[in-house]
C-alpha positions as CSV (number, residue, x, y, z in Angstrom):
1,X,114.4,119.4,134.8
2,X,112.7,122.9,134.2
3,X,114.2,125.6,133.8
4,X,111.7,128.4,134.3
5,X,111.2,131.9,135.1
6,X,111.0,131.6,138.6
7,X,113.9,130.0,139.0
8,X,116.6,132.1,140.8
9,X,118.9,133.4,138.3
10,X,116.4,134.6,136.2
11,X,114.5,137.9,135.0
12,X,111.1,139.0,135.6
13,X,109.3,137.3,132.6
14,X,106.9,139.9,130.9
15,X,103.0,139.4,131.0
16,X,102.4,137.5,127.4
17,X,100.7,140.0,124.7
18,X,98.6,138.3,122.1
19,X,101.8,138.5,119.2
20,X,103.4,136.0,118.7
21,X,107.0,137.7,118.4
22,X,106.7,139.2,121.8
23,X,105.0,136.2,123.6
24,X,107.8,135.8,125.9
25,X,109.1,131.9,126.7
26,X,108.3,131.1,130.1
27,X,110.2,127.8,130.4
28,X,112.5,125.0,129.4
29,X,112.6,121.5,129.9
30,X,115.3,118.9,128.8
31,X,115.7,115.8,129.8
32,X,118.2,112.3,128.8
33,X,116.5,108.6,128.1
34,X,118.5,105.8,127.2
35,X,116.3,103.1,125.8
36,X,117.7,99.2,125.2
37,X,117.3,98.0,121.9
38,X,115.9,94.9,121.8
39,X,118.8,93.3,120.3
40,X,122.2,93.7,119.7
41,X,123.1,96.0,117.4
42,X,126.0,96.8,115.5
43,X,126.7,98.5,111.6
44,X,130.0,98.6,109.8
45,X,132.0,100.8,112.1
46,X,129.6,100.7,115.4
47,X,128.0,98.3,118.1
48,X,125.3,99.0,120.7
49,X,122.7,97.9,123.2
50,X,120.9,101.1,123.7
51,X,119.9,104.3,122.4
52,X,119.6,107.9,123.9
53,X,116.9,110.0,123.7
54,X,116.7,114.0,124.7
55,X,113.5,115.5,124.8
56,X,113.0,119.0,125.0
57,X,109.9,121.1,126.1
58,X,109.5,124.7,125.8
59,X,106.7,126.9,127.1
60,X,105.4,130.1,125.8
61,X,101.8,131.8,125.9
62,X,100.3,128.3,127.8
63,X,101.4,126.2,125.1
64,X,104.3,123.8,125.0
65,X,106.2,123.1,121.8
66,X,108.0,119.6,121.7
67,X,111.4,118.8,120.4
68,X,113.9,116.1,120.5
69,X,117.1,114.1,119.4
70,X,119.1,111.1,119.7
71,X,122.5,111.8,121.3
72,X,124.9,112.0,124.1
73,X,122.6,112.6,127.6
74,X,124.8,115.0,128.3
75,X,123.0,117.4,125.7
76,X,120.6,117.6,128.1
77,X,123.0,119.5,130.5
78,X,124.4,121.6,127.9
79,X,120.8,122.7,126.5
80,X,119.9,122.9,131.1
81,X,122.8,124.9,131.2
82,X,124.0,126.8,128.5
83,X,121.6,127.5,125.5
84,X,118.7,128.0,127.8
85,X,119.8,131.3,129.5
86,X,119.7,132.6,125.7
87,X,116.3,131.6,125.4
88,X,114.3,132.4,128.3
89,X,112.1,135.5,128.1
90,X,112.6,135.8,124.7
91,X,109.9,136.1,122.4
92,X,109.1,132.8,121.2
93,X,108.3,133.8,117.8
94,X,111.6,135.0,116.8
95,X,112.4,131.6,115.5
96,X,116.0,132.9,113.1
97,X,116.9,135.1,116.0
98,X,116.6,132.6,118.6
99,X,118.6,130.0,116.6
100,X,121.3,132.5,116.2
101,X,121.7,133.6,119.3
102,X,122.8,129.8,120.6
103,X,124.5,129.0,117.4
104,X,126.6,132.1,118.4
105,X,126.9,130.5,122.2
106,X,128.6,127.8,121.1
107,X,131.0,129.2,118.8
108,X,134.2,128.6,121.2
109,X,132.4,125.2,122.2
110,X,132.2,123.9,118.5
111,X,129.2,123.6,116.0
112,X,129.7,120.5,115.1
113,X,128.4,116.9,116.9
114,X,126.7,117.5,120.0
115,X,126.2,121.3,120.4
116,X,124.2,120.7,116.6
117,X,121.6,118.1,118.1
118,X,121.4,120.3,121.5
119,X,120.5,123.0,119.0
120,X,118.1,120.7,116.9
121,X,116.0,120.0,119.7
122,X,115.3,123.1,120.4
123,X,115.0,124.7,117.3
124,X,112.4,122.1,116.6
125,X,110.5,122.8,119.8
126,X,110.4,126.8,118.7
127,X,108.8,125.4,115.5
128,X,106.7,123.2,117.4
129,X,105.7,126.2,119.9
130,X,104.5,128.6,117.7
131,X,102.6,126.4,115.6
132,X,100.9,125.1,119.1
133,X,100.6,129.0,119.3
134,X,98.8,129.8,116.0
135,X,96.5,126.3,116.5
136,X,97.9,124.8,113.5
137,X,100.3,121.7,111.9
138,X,103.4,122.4,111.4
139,X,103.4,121.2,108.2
140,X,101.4,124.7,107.5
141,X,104.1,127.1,109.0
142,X,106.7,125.6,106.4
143,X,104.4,126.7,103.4
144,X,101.8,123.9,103.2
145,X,102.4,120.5,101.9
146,X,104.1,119.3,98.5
147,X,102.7,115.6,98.6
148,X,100.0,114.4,100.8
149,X,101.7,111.2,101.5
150,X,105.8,110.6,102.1
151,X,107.0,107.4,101.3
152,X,109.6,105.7,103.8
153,X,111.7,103.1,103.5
154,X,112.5,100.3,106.0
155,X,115.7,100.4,107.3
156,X,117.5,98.3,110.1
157,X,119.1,94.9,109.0
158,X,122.0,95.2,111.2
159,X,125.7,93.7,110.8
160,X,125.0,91.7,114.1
161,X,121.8,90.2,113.5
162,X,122.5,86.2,111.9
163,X,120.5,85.9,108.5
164,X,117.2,84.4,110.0
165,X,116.7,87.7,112.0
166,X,118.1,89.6,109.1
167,X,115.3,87.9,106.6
168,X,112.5,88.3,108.7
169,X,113.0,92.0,109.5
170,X,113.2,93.0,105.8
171,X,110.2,90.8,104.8
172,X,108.3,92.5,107.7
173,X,108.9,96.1,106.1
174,X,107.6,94.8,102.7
175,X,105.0,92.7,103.1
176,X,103.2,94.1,106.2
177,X,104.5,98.3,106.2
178,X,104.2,98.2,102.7
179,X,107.5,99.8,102.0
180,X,108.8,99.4,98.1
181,X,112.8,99.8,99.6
182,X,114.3,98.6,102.7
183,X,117.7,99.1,103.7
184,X,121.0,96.8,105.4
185,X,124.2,97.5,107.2
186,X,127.5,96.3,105.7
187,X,131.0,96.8,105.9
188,X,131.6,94.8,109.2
189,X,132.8,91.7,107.2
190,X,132.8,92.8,103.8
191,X,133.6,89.3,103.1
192,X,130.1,88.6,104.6
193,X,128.2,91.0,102.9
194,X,127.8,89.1,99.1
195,X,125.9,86.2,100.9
196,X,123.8,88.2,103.6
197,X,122.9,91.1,100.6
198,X,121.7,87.8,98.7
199,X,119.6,86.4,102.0
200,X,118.0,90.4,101.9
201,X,117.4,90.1,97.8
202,X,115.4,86.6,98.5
203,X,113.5,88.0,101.5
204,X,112.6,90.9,99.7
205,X,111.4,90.0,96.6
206,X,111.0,93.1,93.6
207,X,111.5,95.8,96.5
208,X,114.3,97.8,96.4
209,X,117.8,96.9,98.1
210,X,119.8,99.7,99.6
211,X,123.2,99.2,101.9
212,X,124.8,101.5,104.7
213,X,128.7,100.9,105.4
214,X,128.7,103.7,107.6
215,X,132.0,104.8,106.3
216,X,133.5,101.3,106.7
217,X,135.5,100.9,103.5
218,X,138.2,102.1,101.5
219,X,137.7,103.6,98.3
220,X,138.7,100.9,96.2
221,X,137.1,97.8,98.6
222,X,133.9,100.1,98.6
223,X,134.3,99.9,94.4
224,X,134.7,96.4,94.7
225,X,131.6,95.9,97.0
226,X,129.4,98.0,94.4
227,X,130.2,95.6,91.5
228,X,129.0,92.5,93.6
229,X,126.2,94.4,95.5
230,X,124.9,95.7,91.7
231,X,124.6,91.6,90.7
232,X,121.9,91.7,93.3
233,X,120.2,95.0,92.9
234,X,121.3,97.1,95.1
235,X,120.0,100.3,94.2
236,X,121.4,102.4,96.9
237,X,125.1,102.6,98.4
238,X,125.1,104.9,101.6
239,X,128.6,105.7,103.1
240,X,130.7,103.7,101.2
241,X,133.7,105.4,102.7
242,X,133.7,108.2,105.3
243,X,131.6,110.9,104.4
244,X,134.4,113.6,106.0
245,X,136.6,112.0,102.8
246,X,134.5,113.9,100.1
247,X,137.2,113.2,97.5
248,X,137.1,109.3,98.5
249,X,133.2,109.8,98.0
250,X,133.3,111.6,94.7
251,X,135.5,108.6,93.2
252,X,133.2,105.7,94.3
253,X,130.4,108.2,92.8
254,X,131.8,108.1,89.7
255,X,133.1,104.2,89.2
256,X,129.7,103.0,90.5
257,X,127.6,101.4,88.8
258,X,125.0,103.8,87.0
259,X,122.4,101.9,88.2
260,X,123.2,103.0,91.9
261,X,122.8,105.7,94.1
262,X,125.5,107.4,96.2
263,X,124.6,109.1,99.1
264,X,125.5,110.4,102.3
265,X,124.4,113.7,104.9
266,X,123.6,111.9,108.3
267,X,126.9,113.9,109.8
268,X,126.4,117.4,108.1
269,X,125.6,119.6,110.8
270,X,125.4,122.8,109.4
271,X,124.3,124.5,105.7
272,X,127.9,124.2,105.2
273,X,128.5,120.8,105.3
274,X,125.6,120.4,103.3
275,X,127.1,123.1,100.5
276,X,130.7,121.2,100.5
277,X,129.2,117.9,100.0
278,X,127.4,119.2,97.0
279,X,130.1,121.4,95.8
280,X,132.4,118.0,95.8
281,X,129.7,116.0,93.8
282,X,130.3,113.3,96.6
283,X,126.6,112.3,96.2
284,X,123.3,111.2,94.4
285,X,121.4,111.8,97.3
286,X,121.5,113.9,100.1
287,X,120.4,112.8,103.6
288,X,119.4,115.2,106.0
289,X,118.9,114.6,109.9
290,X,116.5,117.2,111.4
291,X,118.1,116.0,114.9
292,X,121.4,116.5,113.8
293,X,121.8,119.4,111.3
294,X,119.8,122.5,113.0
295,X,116.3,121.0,113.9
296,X,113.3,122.8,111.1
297,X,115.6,125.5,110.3
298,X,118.3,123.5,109.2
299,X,116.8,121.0,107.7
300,X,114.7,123.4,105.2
301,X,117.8,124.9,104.3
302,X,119.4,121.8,103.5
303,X,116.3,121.3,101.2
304,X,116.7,124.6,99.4
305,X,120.7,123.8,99.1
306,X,119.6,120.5,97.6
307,X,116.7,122.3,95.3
308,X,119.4,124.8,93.9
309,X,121.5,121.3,93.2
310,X,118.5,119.4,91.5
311,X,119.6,116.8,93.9
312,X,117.3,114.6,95.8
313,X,116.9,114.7,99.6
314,X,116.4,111.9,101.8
315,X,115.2,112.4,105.6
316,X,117.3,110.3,108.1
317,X,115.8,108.3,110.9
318,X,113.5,110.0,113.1
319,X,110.2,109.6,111.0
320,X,107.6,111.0,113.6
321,X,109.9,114.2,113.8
322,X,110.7,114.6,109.8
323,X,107.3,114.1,108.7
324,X,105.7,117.4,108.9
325,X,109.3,118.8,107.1
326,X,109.5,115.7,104.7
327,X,105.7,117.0,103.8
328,X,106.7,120.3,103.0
329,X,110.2,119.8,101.3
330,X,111.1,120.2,97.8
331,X,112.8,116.8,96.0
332,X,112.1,114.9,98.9
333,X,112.5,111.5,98.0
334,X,111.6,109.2,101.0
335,X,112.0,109.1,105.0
336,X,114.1,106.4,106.8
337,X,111.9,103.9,108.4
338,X,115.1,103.2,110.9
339,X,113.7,100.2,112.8
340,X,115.3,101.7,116.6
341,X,113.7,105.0,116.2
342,X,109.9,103.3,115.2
343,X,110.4,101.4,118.5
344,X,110.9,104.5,120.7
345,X,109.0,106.9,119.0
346,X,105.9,104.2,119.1
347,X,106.8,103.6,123.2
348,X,107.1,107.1,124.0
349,X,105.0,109.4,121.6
350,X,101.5,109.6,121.7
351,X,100.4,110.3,117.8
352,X,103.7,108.4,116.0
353,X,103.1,107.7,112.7
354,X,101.8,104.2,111.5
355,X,102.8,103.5,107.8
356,X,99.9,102.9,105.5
357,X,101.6,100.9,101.9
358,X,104.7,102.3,102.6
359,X,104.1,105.6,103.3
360,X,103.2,108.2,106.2
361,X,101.4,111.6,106.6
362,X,101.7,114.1,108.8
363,X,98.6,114.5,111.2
364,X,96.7,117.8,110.1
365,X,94.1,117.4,113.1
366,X,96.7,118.1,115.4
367,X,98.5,121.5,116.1
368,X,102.2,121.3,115.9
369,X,103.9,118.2,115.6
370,X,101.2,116.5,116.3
371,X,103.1,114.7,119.1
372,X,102.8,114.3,122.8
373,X,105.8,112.9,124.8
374,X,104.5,110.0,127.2
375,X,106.4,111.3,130.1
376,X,105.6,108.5,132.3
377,X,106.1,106.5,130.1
378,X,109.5,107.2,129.4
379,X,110.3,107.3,133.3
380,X,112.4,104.2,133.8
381,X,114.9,105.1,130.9
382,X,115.7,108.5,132.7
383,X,119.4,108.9,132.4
């Protein structure tokens, strides 16, 4: 549904001068899809059949900038029919102000969970806008690019899947994307998890083995995991216990072996979250979700927090959104190949990335994003 100018409630919209800061925003769209998986899914705390996407479109100066994020569909009312009253009109270039003004809105709502990915979308579609605006990649409003090339590493291998499907999926991200590190869920049946981690080590061959508990385990069955996981290689431990338990993180941080990563940022929301977590030394590695934690905005300040650190930064899920920002981002070490969010963003998107030896690149031949939303495409998963 748009919500324009011309709709009832709203003000005269002012003709559009050439400026960007005063080319005024003429419209916004939101809308909810909830796309099957094409399995069952599950990880060590979770289980699900389907995911939802919210796409966001806003228009300013003839140009639409493009946003989204995977949440609730009922973001899409709360964008409809809160946050976009606080945009409309307003000059589009006015990025920090804009952001803001609807962090402000949603001050008696709550920052946190869904009002941050409402906000993500459409701080990434302001990005997305201007650039559209100006005729140029993103990548080139953020300061230009670090690296040419990000690398990205598969990730799926879900708790639900029996070992044969479990096999074949990580072998797929080595030897045909190229990817030098794939990634598994544990923490469902920790019991499990020595035998399927040694299915993923044989699949895999020399690449790199990381596990997700998604906050499944306690701090001393998560210590307990590490020791066995290390026997196979496992290089990276994400969420061994809840990531709101900084304390419990900081302990498994310290007993782990030195030989692997702790890391953890999917559920920070804000700069803040991402300052505690680094203030508590819960982490090797922070990850930082562009859909989740304040769209470009928040996610280049999570890089800076993490530059100040000298602590790596890992992009989570999303690829086709993060790889304009993973371009640009100081100690960026990889983007999550998530293996849901390559479906959808290859179904829906016109211009998602294909991964070339295990890496991606952000399209400089396209303003923007460098994304179109297959609208029709998407049609049968409206919520």
């Amino acid at each position: 549904m748009m919500t324009s100018a011309s709709d009832p409630a709203s003000r005269d919209a002012p003709s559009p001068p050439d400026a960007l800061d005063t080319t005024p925003i003429a419209a916004l769209r939101a809308d909810a899809y909830k796309i099957p998986t094409d399995a069952p899914e599950a990880d060590g705390t979770f289980e699900w059949n389907a995911t939802t996407l919210v796409v966001v479109e806003i228009e300013a100066g003839g140009c639409a900038g493009l946003g989204y994020t995977y949440t609730d569909g009922s973001a899409a009312a709360l964008i409809r029919e809160t946050l976009a009253p606080e945009l409309l009109h307003e000059p589009a270039g006015r990025i920090n102000a804009l952001t803001q003004r609807l962090w402000r809105r949603v001050r008696n709502i709550g920052r946190s969970g869904l009002c941050a990915t409402a906000i993500s979308a459409l701080d990434f579609a302001l990005w997305d806008v201007n650039a559209r605006l100006l005729g140029v990649p993103l990548v080139q409003l953020l300061g230009g690019t670090l690296r040419d090339r990000v690398q990205i590493y598969g990730s799926g291998g879900f708790t639900s899947y029996d070992d044969e499907r479990l096999r074949d999926q990580l072998a797929h991200r080595v030897d045909v994307d190229g990817c030098r590190a794939v990634k598994m869920k544990v923490g469902a049946q920790p019991e499990r998890d020595p035998q399927r981690v040694r299915t993923a080590r044989r699949a895999i061959g020399d690449a790199a083995l990381f596990v997700d508990a998604n906050g499944a385990l306690t701090v001393n069955g998560a210590l307990q995991c590490a020791q066995q996981f290390a026997e196979h290689g496992v290089a990276w431990f994400e969420e061994p216990v809840s990531s709101d338990d900084l304390y419990g993180m900081r302990l498994v941080r310290e007993a782990a072996p030195v030989s692997m990563d702790i890391a953890a940022g999917e559920y920070a929301y804000t700069a803040d979250d991402f300052r505690r977590m680094l203030e508590a030394q819960a982490v090797d590695v922070v990850q930082a979700d562009a859909t989740r934690c304040g769209g470009v905005t928040g996610f280049m300040q999570a890089a800076q927090l993490c530059d100040a650190w000298h602590v790596p930064l890992s992009a989570h899920c999303a690829p086709a959104l993060h790889r304009h920002l993973a371009a640009a981002a100081p100690r960026l070490r990889h983007i999550e190949w998530f293996h849901d969010h390559v479906r959808i963003e290859s179904m829906l998107f016109d211009g998602a990335p294909q991964p070339a030896q295990g890496t991606i690149a952000p399209d400089l031949s396209r303003p923007g994003c460098g994304l179109e939303f297959k609208r029709a495409d998407a049609r049968p998963y409206a919520v």
